[in-house]
N, CA, C and O of each residue as an XYZ file, in Angstrom:
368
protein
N     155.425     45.504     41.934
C     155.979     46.835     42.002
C     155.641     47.406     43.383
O     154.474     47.434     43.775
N     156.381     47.736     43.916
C     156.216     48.201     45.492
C     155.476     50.200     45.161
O     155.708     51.211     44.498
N     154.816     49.811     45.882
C     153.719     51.175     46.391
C     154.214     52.599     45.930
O     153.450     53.304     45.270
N     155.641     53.091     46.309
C     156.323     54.427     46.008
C     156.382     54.514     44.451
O     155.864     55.460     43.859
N     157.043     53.474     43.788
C     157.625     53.346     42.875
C     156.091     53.046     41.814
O     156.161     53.020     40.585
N     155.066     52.887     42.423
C     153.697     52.918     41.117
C     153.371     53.953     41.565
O     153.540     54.686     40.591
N     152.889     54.792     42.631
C     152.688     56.144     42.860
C     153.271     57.652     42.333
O     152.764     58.742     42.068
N     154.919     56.944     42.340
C     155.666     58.021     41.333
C     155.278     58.066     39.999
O     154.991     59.119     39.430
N     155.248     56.513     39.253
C     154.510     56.182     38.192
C     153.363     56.939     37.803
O     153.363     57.455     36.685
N     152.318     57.089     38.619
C     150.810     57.857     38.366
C     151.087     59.124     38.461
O     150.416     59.879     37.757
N     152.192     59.737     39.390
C     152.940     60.860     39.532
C     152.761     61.926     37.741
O     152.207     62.877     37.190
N     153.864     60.638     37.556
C     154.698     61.070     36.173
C     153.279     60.925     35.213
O     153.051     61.883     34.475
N     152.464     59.953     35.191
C     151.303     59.833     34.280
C     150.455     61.066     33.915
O     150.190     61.519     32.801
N     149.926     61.697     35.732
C     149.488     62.342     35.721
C     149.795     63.789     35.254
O     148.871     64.462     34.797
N     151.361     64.429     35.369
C     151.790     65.278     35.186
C     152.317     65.548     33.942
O     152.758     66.671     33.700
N     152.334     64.511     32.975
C     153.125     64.729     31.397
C     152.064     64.268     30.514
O     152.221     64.380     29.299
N     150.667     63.603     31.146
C     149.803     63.578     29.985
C     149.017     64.653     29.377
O     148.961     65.736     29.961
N     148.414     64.476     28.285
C     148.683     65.156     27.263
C     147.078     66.498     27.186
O     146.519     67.006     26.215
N     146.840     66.633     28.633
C     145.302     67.569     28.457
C     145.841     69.068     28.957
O     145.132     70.075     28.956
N     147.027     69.024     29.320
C     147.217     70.395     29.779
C     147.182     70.634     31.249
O     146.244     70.197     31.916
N     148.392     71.466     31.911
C     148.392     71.684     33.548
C     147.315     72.065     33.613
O     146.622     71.420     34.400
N     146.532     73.371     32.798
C     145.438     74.310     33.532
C     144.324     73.247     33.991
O     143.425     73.633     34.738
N     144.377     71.713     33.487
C     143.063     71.300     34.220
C     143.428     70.315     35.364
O     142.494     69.878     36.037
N     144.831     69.882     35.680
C     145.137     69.556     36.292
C     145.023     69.728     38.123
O     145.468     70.737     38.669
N     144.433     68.706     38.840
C     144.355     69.276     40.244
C     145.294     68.424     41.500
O     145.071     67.273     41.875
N     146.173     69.162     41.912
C     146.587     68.588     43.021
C     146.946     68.503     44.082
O     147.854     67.812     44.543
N     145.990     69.479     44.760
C     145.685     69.515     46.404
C     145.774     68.323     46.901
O     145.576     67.322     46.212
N     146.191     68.270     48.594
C     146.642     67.568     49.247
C     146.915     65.975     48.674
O     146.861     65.035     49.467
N     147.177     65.790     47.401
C     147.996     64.862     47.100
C     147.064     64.065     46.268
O     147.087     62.837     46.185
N     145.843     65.245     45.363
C     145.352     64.499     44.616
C     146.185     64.226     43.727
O     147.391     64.464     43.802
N     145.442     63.545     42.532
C     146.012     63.524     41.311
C     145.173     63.437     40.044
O     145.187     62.470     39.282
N     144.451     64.524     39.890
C     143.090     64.019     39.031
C     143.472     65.171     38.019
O     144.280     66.090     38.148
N     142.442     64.755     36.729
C     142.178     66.100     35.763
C     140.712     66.474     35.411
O     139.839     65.612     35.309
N     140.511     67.651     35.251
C     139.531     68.180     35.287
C     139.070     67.801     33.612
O     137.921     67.911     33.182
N     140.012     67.435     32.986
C     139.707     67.612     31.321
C     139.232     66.234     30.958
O     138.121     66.109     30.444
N     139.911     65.307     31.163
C     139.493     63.868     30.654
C     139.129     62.991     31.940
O     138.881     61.800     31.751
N     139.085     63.470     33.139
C     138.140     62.948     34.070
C     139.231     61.839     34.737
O     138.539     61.357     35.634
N     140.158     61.359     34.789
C     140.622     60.680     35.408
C     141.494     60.925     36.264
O     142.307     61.826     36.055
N     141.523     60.176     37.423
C     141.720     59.987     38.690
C     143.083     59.263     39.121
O     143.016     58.127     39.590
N     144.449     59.971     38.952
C     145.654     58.495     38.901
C     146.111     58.339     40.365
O     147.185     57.928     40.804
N     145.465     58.595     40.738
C     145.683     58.393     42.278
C     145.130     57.089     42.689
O     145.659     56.409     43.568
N     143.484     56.554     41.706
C     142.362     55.769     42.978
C     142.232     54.568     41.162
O     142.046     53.353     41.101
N     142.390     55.391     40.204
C     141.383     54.968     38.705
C     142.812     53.934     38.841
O     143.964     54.109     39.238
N     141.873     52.538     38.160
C     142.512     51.676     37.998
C     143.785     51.702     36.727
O     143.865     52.723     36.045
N     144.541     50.790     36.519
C     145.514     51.025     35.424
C     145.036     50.624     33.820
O     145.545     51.109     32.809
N     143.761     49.463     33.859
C     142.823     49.227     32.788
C     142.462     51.064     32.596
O     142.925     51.779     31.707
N     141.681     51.421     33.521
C     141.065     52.517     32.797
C     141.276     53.767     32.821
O     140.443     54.659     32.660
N     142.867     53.906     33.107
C     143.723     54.866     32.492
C     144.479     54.905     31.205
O     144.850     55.898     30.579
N     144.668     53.402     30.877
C     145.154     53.325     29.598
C     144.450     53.532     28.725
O     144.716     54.411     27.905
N     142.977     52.529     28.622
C     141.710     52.619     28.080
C     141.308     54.345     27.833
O     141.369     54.908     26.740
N     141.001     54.822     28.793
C     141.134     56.799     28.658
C     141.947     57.477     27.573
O     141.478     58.317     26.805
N     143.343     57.002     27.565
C     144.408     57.704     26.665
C     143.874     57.142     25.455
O     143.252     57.911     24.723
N     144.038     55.605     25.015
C     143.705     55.565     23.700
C     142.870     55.445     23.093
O     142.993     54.931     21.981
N     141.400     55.962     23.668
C     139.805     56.688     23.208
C     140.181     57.921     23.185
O     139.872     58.245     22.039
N     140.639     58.829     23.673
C     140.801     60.282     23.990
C     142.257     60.490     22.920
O     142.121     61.379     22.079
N     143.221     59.951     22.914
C     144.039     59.962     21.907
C     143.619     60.189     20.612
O     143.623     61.214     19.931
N     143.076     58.504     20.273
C     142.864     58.308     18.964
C     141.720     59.498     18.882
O     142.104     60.451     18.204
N     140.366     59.637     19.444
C     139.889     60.655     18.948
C     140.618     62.146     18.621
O     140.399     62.588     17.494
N     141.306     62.801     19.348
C     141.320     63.859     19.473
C     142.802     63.715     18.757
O     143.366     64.599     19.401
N     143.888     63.174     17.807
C     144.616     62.964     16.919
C     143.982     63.585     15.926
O     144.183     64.665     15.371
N     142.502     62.021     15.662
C     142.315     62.460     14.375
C     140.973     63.521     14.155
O     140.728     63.853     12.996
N     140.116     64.046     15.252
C     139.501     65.102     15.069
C     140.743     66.246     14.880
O     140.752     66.907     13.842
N     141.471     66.397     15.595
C     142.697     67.795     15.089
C     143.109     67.228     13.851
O     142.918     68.167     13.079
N     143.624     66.134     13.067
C     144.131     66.247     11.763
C     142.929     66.472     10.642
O     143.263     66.760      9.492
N     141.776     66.361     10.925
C     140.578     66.378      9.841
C     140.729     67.914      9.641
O     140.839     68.397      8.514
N     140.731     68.916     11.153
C     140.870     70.137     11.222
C     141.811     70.913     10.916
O     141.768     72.034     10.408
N     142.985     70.058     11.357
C     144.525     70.899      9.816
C     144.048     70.878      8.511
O     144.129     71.774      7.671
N     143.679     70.074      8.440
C     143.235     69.188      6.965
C     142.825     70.689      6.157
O     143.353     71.341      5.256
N     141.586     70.844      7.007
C     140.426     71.487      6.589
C     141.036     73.178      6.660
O     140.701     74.008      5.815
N     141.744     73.418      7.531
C     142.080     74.914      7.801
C     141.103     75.397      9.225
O     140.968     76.506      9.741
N     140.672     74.413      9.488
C     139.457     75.159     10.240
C     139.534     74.603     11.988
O     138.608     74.256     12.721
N     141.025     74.691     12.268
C     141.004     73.922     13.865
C     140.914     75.326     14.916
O     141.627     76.330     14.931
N     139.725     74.941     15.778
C     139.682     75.576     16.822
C     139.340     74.824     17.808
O     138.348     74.171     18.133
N     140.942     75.177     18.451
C     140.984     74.261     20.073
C     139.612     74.240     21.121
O     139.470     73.292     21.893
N     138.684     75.292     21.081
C     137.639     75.413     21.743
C     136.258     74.164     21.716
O     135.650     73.498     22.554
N     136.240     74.330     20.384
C     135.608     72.603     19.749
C     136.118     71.897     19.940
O     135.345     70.996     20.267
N     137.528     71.424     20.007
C     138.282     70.144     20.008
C     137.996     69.697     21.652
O     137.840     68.501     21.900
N     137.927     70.843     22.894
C     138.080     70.543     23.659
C     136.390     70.072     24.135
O     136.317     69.170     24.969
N     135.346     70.552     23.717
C     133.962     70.265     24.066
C     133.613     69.032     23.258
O     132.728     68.331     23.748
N     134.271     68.542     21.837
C     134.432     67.252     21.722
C     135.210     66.305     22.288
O     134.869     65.163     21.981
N     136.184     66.394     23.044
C     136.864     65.822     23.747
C     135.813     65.358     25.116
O     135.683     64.177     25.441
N     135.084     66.542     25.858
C     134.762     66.411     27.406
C     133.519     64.906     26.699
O     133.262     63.804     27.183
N     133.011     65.621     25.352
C     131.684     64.709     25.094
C     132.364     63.345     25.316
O     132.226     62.777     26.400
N     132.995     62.876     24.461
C     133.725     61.683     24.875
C     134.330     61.265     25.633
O     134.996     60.275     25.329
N     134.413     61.808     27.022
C     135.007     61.305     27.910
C     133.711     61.276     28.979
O     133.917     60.712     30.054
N     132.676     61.731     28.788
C     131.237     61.631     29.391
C     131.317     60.279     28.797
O     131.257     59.435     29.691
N     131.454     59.646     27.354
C     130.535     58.641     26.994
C     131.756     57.475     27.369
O     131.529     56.265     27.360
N     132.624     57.871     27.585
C     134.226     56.368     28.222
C     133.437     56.112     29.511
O     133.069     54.989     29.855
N     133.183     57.344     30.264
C     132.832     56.816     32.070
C     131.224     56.406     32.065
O     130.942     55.805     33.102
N     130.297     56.542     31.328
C     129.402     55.882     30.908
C     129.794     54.085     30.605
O     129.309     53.258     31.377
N     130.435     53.756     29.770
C     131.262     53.013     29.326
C     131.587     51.556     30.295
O     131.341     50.351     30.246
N     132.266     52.493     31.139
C     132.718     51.954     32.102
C     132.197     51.074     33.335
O     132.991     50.667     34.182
């Protein structure tokens, strides 16, 4: 895959995945998030995928336990989320 065409790729990765613009940063041509810690500019393609489906699968089924329950507040979901994404780059 030639250089433009995986860059647009991390482009699009970075901009439609699923943590929200507000943590999103992209001065002079970063491409990082402040929420799940990854980097689609430099972070390899193993451990961007690896990221989504730890951070996915958790945070799916921590929010469905919390429909479940009546009791979802995005504020917890998101400080369980950062915990686990401390323990992926540990991980790593």
């Amino acid at each position: 895959m030639d250089s433009n065409r995986e860059l647009r790729i991390r482009e699009l990765l970075w901009l439609l995945h699923n943590c929200g613009q507000g943590y999103l940063y992209g001065d002079d041509g970063e491409m990082q998030c402040h929420l799940c810690g990854l980097d689609f500019r430099r972070h390899s393609e193993s451990r961007i995928v690896n990221t989504f489906n730890k951070v996915g699968s958790l945070k799916f089924g921590l929010e469905v336990k919390q429909i479940d329950q009546g009791e979802f507040d995005s504020s917890i979901a998101i400080i369980r989320l950062e915990n686990l994404i401390r323990s992926t780059d540990e991980d790593s």
